[in-house]
C-alpha positions in Angstrom: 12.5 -22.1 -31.6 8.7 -21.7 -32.7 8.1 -21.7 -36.2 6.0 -18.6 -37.7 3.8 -18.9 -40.5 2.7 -15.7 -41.8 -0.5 -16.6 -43.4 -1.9 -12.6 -43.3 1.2 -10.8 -44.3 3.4 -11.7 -47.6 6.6 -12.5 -47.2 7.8 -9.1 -48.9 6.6 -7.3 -46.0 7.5 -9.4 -43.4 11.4 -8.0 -43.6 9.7 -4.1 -42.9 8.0 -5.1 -40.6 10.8 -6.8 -38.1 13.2 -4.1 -39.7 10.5 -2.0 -37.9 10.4 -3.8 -34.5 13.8 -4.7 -34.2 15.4 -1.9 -35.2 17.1 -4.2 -37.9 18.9 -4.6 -40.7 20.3 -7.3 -43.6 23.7 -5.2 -43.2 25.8 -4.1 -40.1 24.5 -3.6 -36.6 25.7 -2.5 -33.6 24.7 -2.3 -30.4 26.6 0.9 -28.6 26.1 1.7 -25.1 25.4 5.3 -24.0 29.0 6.4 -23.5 29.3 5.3 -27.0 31.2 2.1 -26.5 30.4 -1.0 -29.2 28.4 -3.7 -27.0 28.0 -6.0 -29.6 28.5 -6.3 -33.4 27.2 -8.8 -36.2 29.2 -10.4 -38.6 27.8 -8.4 -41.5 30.2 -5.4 -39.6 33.5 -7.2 -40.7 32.6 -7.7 -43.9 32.2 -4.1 -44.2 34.8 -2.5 -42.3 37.5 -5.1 -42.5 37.7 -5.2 -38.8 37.0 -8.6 -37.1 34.4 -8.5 -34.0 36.7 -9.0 -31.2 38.5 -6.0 -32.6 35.8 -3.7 -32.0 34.0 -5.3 -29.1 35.1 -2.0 -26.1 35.9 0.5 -28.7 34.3 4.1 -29.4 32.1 3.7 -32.6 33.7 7.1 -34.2 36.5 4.1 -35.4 34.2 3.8 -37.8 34.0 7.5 -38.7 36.3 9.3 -41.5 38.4 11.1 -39.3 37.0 14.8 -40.5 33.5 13.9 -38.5 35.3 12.4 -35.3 35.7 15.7 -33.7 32.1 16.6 -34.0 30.5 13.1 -33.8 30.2 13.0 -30.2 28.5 16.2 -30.0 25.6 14.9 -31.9 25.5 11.5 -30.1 25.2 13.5 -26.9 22.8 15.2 -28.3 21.0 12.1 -29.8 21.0 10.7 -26.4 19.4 13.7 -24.5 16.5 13.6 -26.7 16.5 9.4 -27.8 14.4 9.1 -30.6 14.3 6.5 -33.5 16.2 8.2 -36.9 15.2 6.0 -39.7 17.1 5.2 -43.1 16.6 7.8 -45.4 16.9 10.8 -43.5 18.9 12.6 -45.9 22.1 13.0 -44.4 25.2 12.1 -46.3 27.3 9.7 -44.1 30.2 8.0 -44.7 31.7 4.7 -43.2 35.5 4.0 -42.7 37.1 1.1 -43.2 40.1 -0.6 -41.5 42.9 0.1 -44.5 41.6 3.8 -44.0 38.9 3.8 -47.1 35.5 5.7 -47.0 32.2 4.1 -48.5 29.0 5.8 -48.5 26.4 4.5 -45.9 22.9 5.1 -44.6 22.4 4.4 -40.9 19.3 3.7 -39.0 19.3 4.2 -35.1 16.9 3.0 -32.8 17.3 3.4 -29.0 16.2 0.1 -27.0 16.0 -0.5 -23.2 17.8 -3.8 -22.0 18.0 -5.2 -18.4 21.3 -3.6 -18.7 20.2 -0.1 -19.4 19.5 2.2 -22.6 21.5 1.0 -25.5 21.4 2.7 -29.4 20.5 -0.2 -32.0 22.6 0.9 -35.3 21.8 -0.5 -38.2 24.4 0.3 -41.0 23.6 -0.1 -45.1 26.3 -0.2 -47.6 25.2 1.9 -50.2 26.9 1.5 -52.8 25.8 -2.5 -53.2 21.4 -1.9 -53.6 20.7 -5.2 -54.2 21.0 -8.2 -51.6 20.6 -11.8 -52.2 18.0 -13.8 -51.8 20.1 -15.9 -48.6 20.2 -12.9 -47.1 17.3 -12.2 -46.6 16.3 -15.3 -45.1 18.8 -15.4 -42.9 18.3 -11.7 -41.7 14.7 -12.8 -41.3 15.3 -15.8 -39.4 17.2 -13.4 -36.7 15.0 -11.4 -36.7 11.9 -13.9 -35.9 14.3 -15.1 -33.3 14.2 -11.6 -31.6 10.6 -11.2 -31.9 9.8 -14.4 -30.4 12.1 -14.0 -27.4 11.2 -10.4 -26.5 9.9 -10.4 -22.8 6.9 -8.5 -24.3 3.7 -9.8 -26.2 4.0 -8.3 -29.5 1.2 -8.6 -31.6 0.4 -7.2 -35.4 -2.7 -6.3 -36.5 -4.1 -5.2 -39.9 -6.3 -1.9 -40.5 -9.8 -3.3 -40.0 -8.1 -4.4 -36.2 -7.1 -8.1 -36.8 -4.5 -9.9 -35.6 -2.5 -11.0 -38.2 1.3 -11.7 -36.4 2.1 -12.3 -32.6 5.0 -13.7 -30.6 4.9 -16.5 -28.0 4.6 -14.6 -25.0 0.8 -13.5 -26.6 0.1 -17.2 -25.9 1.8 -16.8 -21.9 0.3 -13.5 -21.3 -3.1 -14.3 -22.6 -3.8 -18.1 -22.3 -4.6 -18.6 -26.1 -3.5 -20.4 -28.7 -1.8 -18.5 -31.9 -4.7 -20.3 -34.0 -7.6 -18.8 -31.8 -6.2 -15.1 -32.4 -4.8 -15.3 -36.1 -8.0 -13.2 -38.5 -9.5 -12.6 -34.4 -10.0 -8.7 -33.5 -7.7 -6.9 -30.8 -10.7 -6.6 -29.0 -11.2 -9.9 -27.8 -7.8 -9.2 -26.0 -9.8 -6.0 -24.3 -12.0 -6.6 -21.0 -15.7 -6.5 -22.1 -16.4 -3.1 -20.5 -13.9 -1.6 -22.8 -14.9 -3.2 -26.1 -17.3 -0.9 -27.6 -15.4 2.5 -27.0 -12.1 0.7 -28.1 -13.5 0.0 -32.0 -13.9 4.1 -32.4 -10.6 4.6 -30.5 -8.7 2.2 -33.1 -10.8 4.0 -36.1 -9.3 7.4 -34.8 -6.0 6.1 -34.2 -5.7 4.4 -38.3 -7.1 8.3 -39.4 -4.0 10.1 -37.7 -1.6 7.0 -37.2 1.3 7.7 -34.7 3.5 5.9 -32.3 2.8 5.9 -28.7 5.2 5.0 -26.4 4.8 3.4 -22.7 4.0 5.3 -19.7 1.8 7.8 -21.7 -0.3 7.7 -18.1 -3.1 5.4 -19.2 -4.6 2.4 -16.9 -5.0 -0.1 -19.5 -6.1 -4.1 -18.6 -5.8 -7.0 -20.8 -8.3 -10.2 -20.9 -7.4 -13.6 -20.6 -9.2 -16.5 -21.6 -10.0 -17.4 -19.1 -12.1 -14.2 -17.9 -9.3 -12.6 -15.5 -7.9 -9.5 -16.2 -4.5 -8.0 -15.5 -2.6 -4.8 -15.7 -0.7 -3.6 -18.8 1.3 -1.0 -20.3 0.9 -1.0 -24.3 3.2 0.8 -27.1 1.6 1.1 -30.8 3.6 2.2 -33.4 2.3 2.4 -36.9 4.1 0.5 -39.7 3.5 1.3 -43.5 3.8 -0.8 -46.3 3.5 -1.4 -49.8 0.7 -3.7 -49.3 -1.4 -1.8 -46.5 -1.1 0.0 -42.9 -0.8 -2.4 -39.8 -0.1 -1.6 -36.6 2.8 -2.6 -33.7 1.3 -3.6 -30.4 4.1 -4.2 -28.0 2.3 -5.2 -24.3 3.6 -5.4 -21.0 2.2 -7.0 -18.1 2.6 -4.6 -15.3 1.4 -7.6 -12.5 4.1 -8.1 -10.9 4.7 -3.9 -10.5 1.4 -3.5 -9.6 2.0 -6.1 -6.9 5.8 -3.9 -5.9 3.9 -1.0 -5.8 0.9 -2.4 -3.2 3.3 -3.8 -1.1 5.6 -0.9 -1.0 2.5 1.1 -0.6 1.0 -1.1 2.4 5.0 -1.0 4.1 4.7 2.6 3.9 1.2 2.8 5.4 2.3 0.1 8.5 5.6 2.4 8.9 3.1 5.1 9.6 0.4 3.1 11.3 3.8 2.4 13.6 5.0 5.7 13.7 2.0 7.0 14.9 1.8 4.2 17.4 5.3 5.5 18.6 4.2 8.8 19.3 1.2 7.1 22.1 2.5 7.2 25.6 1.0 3.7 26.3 4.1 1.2 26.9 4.1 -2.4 28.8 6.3 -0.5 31.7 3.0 1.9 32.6 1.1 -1.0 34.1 1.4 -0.2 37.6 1.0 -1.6 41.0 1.4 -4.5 43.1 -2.1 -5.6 44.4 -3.0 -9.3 44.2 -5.5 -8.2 41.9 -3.3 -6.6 39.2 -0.9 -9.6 39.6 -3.3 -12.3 39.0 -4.2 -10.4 35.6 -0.4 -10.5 34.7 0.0 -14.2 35.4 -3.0 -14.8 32.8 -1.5 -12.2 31.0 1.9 -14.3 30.9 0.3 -17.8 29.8 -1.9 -17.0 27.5 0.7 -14.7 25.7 2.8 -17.7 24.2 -0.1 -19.0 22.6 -2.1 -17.9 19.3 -5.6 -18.1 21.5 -8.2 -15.5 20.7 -8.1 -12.8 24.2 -10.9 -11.4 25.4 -10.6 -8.2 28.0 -13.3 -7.6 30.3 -13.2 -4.7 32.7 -15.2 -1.1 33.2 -13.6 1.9 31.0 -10.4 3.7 32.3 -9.1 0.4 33.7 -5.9 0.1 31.2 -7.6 -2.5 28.9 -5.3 -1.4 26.2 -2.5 -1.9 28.0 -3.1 -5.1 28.7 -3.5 -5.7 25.0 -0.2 -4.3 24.1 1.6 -6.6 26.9 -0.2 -9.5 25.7 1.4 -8.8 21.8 4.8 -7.8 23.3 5.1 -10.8 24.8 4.2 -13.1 22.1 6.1 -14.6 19.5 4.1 -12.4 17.1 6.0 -8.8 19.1 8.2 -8.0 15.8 5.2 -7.4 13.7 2.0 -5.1 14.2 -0.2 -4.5 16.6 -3.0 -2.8 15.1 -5.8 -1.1 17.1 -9.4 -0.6 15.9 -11.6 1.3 18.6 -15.2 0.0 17.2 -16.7 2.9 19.2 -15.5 5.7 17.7 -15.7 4.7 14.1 -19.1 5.2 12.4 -21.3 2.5 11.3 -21.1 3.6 8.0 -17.4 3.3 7.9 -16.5 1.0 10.2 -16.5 -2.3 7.3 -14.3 0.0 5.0 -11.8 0.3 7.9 -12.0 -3.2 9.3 -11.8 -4.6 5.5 -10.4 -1.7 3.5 -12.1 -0.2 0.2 -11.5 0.3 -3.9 -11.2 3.2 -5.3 -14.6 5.1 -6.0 -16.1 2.2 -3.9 -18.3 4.9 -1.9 -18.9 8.9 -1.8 -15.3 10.1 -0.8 -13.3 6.9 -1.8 -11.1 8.6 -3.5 -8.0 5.9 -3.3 -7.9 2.5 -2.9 -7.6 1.6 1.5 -5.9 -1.3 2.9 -8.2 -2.3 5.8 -6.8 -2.9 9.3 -7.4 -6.7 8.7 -4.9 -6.9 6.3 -2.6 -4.3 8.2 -2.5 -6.9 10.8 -1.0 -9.6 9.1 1.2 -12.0 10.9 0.3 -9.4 13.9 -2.0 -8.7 16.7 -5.4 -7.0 15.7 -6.9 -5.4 19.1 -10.7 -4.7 18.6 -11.7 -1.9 21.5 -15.0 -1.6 22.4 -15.9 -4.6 20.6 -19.5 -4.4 22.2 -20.3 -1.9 19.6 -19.7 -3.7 16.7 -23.0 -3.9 14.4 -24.8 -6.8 14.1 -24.3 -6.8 10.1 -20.4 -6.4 9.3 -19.1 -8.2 6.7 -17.3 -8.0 3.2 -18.1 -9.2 -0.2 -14.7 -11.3 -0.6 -12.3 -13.1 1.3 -9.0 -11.6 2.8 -6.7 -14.2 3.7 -4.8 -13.2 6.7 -2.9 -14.8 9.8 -3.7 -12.8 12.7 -3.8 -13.0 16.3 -7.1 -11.0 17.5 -7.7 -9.4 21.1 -10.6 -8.0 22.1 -11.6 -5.7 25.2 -15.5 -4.8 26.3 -17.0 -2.6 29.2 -20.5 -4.1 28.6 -22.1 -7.3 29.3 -21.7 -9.2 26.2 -23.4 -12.1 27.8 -26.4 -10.2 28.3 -26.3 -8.2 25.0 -26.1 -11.3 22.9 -29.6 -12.7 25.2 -30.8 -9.5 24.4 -30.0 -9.9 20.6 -27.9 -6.8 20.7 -24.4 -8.6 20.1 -24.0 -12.0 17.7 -24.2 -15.2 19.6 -21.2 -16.9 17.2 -19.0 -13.8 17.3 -19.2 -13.2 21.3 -18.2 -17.3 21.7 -15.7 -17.3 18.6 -14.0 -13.9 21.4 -14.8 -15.9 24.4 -11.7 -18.1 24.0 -9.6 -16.7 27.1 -11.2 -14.0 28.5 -9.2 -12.0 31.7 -11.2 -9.7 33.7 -9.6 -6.7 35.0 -10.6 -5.2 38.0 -11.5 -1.6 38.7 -9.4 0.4 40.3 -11.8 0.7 43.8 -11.0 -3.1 44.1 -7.3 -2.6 43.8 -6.8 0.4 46.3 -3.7 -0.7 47.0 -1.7 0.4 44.0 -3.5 3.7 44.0 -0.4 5.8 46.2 2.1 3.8 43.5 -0.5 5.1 40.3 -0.4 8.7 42.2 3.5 8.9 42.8 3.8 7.5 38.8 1.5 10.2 37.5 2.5 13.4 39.6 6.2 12.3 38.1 5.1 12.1 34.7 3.1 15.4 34.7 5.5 17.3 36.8 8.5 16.4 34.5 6.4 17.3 31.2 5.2 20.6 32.5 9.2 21.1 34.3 8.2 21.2 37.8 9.2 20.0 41.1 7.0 18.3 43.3 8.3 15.9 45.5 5.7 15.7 48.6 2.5 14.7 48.6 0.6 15.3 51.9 -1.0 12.3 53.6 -4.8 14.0 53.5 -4.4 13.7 49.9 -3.5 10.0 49.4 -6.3 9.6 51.9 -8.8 10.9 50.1 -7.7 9.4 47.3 -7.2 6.4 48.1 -10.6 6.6 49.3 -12.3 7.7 46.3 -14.3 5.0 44.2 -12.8 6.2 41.0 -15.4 5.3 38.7 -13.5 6.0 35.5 -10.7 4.1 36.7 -7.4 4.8 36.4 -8.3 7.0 33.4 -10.1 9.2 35.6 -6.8 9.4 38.5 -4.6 10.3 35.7 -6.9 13.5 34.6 -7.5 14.2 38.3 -3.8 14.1 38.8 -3.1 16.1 36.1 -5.1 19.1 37.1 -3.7 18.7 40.4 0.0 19.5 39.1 -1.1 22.4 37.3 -2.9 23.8 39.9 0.1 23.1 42.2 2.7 26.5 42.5 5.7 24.9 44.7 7.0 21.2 45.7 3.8 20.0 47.1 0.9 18.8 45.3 -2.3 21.0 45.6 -5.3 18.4 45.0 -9.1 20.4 44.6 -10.3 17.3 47.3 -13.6 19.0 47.5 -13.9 17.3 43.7 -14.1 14.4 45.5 -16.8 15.2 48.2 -20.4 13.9 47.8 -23.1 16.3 48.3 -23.9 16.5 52.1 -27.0 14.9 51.8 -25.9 12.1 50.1 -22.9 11.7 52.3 -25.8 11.3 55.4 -27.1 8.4 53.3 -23.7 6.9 51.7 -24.3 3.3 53.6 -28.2 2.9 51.5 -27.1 4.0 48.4 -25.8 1.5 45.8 -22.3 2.1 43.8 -24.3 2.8 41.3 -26.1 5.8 42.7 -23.1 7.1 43.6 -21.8 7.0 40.3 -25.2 8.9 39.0 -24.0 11.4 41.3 -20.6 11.7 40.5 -21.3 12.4 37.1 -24.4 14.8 37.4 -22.2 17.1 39.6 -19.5 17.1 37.1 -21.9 17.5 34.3 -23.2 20.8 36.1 -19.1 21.9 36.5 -19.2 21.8 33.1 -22.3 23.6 32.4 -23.5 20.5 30.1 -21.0 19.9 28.1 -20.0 16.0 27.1 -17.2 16.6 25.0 -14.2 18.8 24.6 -10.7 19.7 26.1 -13.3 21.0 29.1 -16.2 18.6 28.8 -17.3 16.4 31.4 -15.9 13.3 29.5 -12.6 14.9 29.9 -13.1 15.5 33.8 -14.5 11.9 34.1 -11.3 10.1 32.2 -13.9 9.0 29.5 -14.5 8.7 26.0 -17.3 10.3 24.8 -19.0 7.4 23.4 -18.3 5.4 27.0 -20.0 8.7 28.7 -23.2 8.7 26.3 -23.2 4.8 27.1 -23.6 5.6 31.3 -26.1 8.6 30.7 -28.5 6.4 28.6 -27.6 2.9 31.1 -28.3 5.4 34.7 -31.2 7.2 33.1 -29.6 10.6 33.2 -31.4 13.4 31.0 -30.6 17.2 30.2 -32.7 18.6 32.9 -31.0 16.7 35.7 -27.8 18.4 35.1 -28.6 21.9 33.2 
């Protein structure tokens, strides 16, 4: 037990003070639960009553009721407990106590209601009236419980005078705080108070001594203590003014909310990766939609299969539309990391501006539109698999101000020449080698013909079935000239083709638009001189000019290609294509 010494406050006011706090006594007390059973009861009740503890300990409290007031007395304790509220001596009720040989005595009766790990209890505190003086042993000893109680309460409770210094605290000031009682005692609350706060606390503690009231917890506040040693921390505080005969102090009763902040982030971040996974649900990519059987595909699976086990940084080369994502998901289902996240940031899509706040996550207020705090995707991916997409259009400058410790397993996928971008000084030489760990190329679909009939049977399925319609032939012309076809957005671009085709398609057999595939005649006369690439200029000039020069949208020629946007934009700028060559 730690010894007090209550250098500020006289010992004649220490006893109002913890009769204050503790909802105390140097009589009876009780401690009844809400259904008004007797929890507990102090020896000073058996002197009273006549009954011995043990006797009471399960019993209704109206035993100790004249019988007149039983009837009614559990209306007003319902009452009392609807609307909890501390009812000091004094009050002005007359009350009577009964005793066990059936004798009334006159009492006054303090209640006090007090939350316990075991839910609300009523603290009653019960004063034989008709005996005004108490001895001297008494008192010590009811103080000596009482300092017992204050040092042992889970909360710092400190007690400071009306100019705002401490003049009283408890040991768990010391725990919370990191001082000593010696460097508070005659100190000001303030130095308790993050620096920021210091200066408007002073008036705030004037106002409260003008109209002095008590405040309970939760009144909505987000209040921060100060340790020693700089930090600061979450708290909730209740003040409660107590008067005396020698002056006005004031009950601080603080709780350090750390460990429910901490709850509540964590219970926030589950609920943001339930819905990060939810949403994830709700994709139509799945391992079982990689398709085919070429040597090509099979020789990306096989990497796909040993490098899964391990922990190694992946890095996905391959043009766009060539299922680069998919290959990223198989390579986190089949990892040891499968039962945790796989969180997917497409580096392409995000805005500069943004993109550090998404990777790394943000404060509150941090920028224009901040308006709650954002776990980044870093963090979202702990103990999972982060996949970067478009990783080639990552700034040169990303970065945050403090370290986020996370254990992550990071894939990456590019459609540019990384190689070439970081010899250019458009992508960072440490980054691109820190990615190059194992790096799998995936090949385009024009070097994987092979599995286009299986891609075209897999696709007309899925299509027909969402749109409910049967089509179960597919003429041989078609596969031809699909099969044919240099595809050069991918698989992306056979999906969308394939799509339109089973719309357009009124019975069982699928109607394909081939002459979407047909190269103007005069370049057809010169196919063998031109290079892929000119071919691909063509491809997507003519379907810029189908779609009277729109890039984006449901109709755009994005859309039409199997592109993103962004990836679009990238080929226009890369193959020289302006406005006037398609509008």
């Amino acid at each position: 037990m730690v010894e007090l010494s209550f250098q500020k406050i006289p010992p004649a006011q220490t006893e109002t003070i913890f009769e204050r706090l503790f909802v105390a006594s140097p009589d009876a007390i009780l401690v009844v639960d809400a259904r008004g059973s007797i929890n507990h009861a102090n020896p000073q009740v058996e002197r009273l009553f006549g009954y011995g503890c043990a006797e009471l300990i399960g019993k209704r409290v109206e035993i100790l009721i004249p019988e007149r007031f039983r009837d009614v007395h559990p209306q007003h304790r319902s009452h009392f407990n609807e609307q909890l509220r501390m009812r000091p001596m004094g009050a002005g009720l007359e009350l009577y106590g009964r005793r066990k040989d059936g004798t009334e005595f006159p009492v006054d009766i303090m209640l006090g209601p007090v939350d316990t790990p075991e839910g609300q209890v009523v603290l009653t505190v019960i004063r034989d009236i008709t005996h005004s003086k108490q001895t001297e042993e008494a008192m010590r000893l009811s103080e000596e419980r009482f300092r017992s109680l204050f040092e042992f309460s889970p909360d710092a409770i400190i007690v400071s005078d009306s100019e705002g210094k401490i003049a009283e605290l408890n040991a768990q000031v010391q725990s919370f705080f990191g001082y000593d009682r010696a460097e508070l005692i005659g100190q000001p609350v303030e130095s308790l108070i993050p620096e920021r706060f210091r200066r408007g606390h002073i008036g705030r503690r004037n106002e409260y001594h003008t109209e002095p009231r008590t405040r309970p917890m939760g009144a909505g506040f987000e209040l921060y203590g100060r340790r020693k040693d700089g930090t600061e921390f979450p708290v909730d505080i209740m003040l409660s003014p107590v008067r005396t005969a020698g002056g006005k102090f004031v009950l601080s009763v603080i709780r350090d909310l750390s460990e429910k902040k901490r709850a509540e982030e964590e219970l926030a971040r589950k609920e943001r990766e339930k819905r990060y996974l939810e949403e994830e649900l709700n994709t139509e990519h799945r391992f079982e939609d990689i398709i085919g059987e070429s040597v090509a595909l099979k020789r990306v699976l096989k990497q796909v299969e040993t490098v899964a086990e391990q922990d190694a940084t992946v890095l996905l080369l391959g043009e766009t539309g060539t299922g680069k994502d998919l290959i990223a998901r198989a390579i986190h289902q089949l990892s040891p990391r499968h039962a945790r996240t796989l969180v997917k940031l497409n580096c392409a899509a995000i805005p500069t501006g943004l993109l550090e706040s998404e990777l790394f996550g943000h404060e509150k207020g941090a920028f224009t539109g901040a308006i709650s705090q954002k776990i980044g995707r870093l963090e979202l991916a702990h103990q999972g698999t982060l996949f970067l997409d478009e990783v080639g259009d990552l700034p040169l400058e990303l970065g945050a101000t403090r370290t986020i410790p996370v254990d992550i397993r990071l894939v990456a996928a590019t459609n540019r020449n990384l190689e070439k971008m970081v010899g250019d000084r458009e992508f960072r030489s440490d980054l691109y080698y820190r990615l190059r760990v194992f790096p799998i190329s995936i090949p385009p679909l024009r070097e994987r013909r092979e599995d286009i009939p299986l891609l075209v049977r897999y696709f007309v399925a899925k299509h027909a079935r969402r749109m409910d319609k049967q089509i179960g032939s597919i003429p041989p012309e078609v596969m031809a000239a699909l099969t044919r076809w240099e595809w050069p957005g991918n698989i992306r671009e056979l999906e969308n083709f394939l799509e339109r085709c089973v719309i357009l398609s009124k019975g069982p057999v699928l109607r394909a638009p081939l002459s979407e595939l047909q190269l103007p005649e005069e370049t057809v006369t010169q196919q063998h001189d031109i290079s892929l690439e000119s071919a691909e200029r063509e491809h997507i000039v003519r379907v810029l000019r189908e779609a009277k020069g729109m890039i984006g949208g449901p109709g755009g020629a994005a859309a039409r290609l199997g592109v993103k946007r962004t990836t679009l934009n990238s080929k226009l700028k890369k193959l020289g294509i302006k406005r006037k060559d398609y509008i």
